[in-house]
N, C-alpha and C positions, 0 to 999 in steps of 0.2 A: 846396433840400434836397440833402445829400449823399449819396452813394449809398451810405455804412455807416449811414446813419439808414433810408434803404428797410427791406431787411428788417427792423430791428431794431422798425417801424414794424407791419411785415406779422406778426411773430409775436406782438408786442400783440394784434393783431385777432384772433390766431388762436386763442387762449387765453381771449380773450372769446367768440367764439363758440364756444370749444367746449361753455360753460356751457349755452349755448341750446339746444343739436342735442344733448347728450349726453340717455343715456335717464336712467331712474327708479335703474334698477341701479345706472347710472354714478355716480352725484347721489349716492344713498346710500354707495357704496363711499365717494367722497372725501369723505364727510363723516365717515362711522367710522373713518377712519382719520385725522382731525383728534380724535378722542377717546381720550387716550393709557392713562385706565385702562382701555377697553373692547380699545384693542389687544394692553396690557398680559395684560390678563383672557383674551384668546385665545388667546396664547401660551401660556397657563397650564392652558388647556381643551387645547390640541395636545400639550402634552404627557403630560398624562392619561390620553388617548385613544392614546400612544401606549404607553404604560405598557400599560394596558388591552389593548390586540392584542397585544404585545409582553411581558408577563407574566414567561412562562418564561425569555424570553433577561434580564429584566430580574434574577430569581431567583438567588439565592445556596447554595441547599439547595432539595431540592421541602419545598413546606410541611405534607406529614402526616407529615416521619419526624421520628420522638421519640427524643430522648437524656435520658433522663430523672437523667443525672450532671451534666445542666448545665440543669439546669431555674430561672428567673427569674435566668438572666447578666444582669448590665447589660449594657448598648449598650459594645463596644470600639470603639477610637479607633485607627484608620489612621493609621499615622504615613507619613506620603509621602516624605518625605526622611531619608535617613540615609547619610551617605557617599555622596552620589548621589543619582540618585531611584529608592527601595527599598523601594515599597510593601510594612507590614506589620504585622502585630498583636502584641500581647507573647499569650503562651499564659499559659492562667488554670489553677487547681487549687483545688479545695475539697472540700465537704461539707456536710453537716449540726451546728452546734454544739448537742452536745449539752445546753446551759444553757438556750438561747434558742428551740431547734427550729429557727432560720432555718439560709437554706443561705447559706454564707461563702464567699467565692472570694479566692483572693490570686496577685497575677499575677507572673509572672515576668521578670524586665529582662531577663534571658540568653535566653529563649528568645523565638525572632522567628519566626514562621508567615509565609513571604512572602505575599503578595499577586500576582497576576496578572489582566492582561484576558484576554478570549474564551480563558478554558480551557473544558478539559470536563469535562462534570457528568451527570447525570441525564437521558434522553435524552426529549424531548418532539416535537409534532406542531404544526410552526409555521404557522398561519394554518390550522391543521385537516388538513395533508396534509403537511406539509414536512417530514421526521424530519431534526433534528438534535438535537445534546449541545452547542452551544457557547452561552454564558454571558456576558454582559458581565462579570463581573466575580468571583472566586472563590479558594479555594487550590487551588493545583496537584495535581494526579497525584502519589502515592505517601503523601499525611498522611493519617492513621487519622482525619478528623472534616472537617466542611462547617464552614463559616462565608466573609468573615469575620462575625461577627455585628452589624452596627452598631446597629443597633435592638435588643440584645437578643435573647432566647427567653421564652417565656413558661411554663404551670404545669410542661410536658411536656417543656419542652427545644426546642420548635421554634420556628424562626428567624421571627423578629417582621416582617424584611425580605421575604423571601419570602414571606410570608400576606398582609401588606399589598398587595404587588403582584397578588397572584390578589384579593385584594377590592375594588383600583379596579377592576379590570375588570367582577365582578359590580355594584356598586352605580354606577358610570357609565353600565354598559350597561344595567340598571333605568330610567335614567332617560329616555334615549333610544328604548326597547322603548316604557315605560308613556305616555310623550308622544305616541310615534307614535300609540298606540290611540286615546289619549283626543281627538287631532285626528281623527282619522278618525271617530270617533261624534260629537263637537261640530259639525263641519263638515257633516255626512250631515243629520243631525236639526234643527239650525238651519237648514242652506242647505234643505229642504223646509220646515219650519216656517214662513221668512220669505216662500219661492217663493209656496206655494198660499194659506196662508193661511186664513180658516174656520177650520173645527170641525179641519181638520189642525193648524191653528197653535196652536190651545184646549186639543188633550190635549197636543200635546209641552211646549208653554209650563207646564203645570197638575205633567205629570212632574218638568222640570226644578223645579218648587219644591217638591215632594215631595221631591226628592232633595237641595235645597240645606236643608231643613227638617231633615234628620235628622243630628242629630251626627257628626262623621267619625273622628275617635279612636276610640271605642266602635265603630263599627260595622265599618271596618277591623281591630279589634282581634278581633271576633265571627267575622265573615266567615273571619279565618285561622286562627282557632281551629277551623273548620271544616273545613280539610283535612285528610285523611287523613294523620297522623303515619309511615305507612308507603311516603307515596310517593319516588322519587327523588330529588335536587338537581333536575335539570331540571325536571321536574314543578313540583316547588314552587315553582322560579324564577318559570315561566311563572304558574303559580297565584296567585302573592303578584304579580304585575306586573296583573293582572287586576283582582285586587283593588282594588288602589292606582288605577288606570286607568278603575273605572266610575263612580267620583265625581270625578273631577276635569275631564271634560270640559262639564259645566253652562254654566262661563264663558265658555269659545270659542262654545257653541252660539247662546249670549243674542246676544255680540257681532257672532256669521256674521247671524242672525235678521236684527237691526237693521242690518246692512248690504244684505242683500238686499232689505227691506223699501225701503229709500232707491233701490235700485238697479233696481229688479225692472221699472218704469217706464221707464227711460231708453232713447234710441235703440235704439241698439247692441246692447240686449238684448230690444228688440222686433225689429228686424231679423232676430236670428240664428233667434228663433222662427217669424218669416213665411218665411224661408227655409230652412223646415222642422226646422229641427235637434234632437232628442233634448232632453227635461229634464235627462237627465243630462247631455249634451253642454254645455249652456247653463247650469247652475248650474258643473261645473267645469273648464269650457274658455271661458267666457268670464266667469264674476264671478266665481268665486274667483280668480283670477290677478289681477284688479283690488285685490285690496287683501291681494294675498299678505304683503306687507313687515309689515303688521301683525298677521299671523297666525304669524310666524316672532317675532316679537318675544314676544309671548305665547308661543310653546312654550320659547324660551331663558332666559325666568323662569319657565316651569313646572317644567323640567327639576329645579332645585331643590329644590324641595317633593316631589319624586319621590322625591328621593334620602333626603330627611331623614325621608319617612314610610318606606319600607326600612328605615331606619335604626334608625327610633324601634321598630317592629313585630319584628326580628331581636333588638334590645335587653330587649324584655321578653320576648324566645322566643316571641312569635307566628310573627314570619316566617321567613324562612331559617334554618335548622340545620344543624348539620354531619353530613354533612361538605362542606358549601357554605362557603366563605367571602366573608363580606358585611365591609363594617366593621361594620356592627351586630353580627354573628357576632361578629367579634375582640375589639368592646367589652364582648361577655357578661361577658369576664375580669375586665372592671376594674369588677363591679356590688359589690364588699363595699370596703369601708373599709381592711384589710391593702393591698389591691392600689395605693389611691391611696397611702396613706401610703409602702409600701415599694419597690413595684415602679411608677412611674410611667411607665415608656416603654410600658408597656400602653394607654395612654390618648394615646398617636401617634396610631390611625385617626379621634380626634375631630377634631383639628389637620389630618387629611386631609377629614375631612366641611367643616370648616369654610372650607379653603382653596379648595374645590370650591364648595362654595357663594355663597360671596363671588364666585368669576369667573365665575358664572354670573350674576347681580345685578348685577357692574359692567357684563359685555358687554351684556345684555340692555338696561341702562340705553342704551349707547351706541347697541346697534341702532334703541332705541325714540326716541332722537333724531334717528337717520340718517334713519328711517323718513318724515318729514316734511321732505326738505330744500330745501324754499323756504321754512322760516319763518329767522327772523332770530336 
């Protein structure tokens, strides 16, 4: 054997073994990351999420002031290059035609509204504390108007871009809020239902099918019809996340159940009890961590269904109102027929629901294989 074949030799074996010794983490990691639309789909959730935090710098105009001379603009087109690169929009002019009642805009080729990164705008409180004015993207200091408007305005003249951006953040973060609860009660109520067992196990198990028995549209629908019309955005946030949140934990609770139920025997978790240790301690310091991977998998295709019952509940004005903005909120506009036919860029926040939801579905897909990675 030659001595460029030794190690070449030695980091064969080393690669092999690293399969063996690596833990469950490790094992999953390189398998989701052999799954190119759930990596795909993560990238796609990071940036959402950053959207989401990042809202205001993402904004172009804050999204309640109203121009109501430019109410249902189309989407304008950023021209990036012109004699250089010279980001900017042509400037529009219109009105109302008096024949039709529609409003007309006609744009002008002479006049060119630059374009600029991180100017400043509107002054907001970044991550809750941080006062700045800077903007990724905007017109400069000294023009009489916000835009550019790429997305559009809608009935009132506000910028379609900046409401979308404050609505990923509300109906992302819905999803994320309403998941954590509904694990937290699923995990709680299951992991004792499966622990004790008995008459403990007999009314949670008898609950959960009380609660899987009664229609969830409807009663979601009832539930927020119930809140007071005069409370806050916040309020209603947390109110409508609550909602959505106490029927949806049933399935985690059956699944924790049936895991404990298999588990609740086994060594290890006879051990940690003869050596004294807390219920609490021993259901989530030692079985829930045993089959975490599949309880994450579950909450990143829950997430989904969070977002699209938000959705649906804002949509027929049960849930969020303004002046919160949800996509359901935004899609209020596009509920009559005028709105599809003439004004379509109104009907962008469904293309955002749907885009969200799709990469929650594929990662979830991916996690849900990673999750098992010794099968073939």
């Amino acid at each position: 054997m030659t001595e460029a074949a030794v190690p070449a030799r030695q980091v064969e074996v080393t690669e092999e073994e690293r399969v063996f010794v690596a833990s469950q983490w490790q094992l999953m990691w390189w398998r989701f990351k052999k799954h190119r639309a759930a990596v795909i789909a993560a990238w796609v959730l990071v940036f959402l999420y950053v959207i989401a935090v990042a809202a205001e710098f993402f904004s172009m105009a804050h999204p309640e002031d109203v121009e109501t001379s430019i109410g249902y603009l189309a989407p304008q087109t950023i021209h990036w290059f012109d004699s250089g690169f010279h980001p900017h929009v042509k400037a529009v002019s219109g009105g109302i035609d008096p024949e039709s009642f529609q409003r007309v805009y006609e744009t002008d080729p002479d006049d060119k509204i630059p374009v600029h990164f991180f100017v400043r705008g509107f002054e907001y409180k970044f991550l809750g504390f941080i006062k700045i004015d800077r903007h990724l993207m905007g017109v400069p200091e000294g023009y009489d108007r916000a835009g550019p408007y790429v997305l559009g305005t809608d009935r009132l003249g506000r910028d379609m871009w900046s409401r979308l951006m404050y609505g990923t953040r509300v109906s992302m973060s819905i999803g994320l809020v309403g998941v954590g609860i509904s694990l937290l009660l699923g995990v709680s109520l299951g992991g004792v239902s499966g622990f004790f067992g008995g008459i403990t196990d007999t009314v949670i198990q008898r609950l959960i099918e009380i609660v899987r028995a009664v229609p969830t549209l409807p009663l979601w629908m009832a539930l927020a019809a119930s809140v007071p019309r005069d409370w806050g955005p916040l309020k209603l946030y947390f109110a409508i996340t609550i909602v959505i949140s106490l029927f949806a934990w049933t399935d985690t609770a059956r699944v924790v159940r049936g895991r404990f139920l298999a588990m609740r025997e086994e060594e290890f978790v006879m051990a940690a009890r003869l050596a004294g240790a807390s219920t609490a301690r021993v259901i989530f310091r030692h079985m829930v961590p045993s089959f975490a991977s599949h309880i994450i998998t579950v909450m990143s295709l829950a997430i989904p269904g969070m977002i699209i019952a938000e959705t649906a509940l804002s949509f027929l004005g049960l849930g969020l109102q303004a002046p919160a903005i949800s996509y359901g909120v935004l899609l209020q506009a596009a509920q009559n027929l005028q709105a599809v036919a003439l004004y379509q860029w109104l009907m962008v926040p469904a293309i955002a629901v749907t885009v969200a939801v799709l990469a929650f579905n594929f990662m979830g897909d991916g996690i849900r294989d990673a999750a098992d990675p010794y099968s073939q």
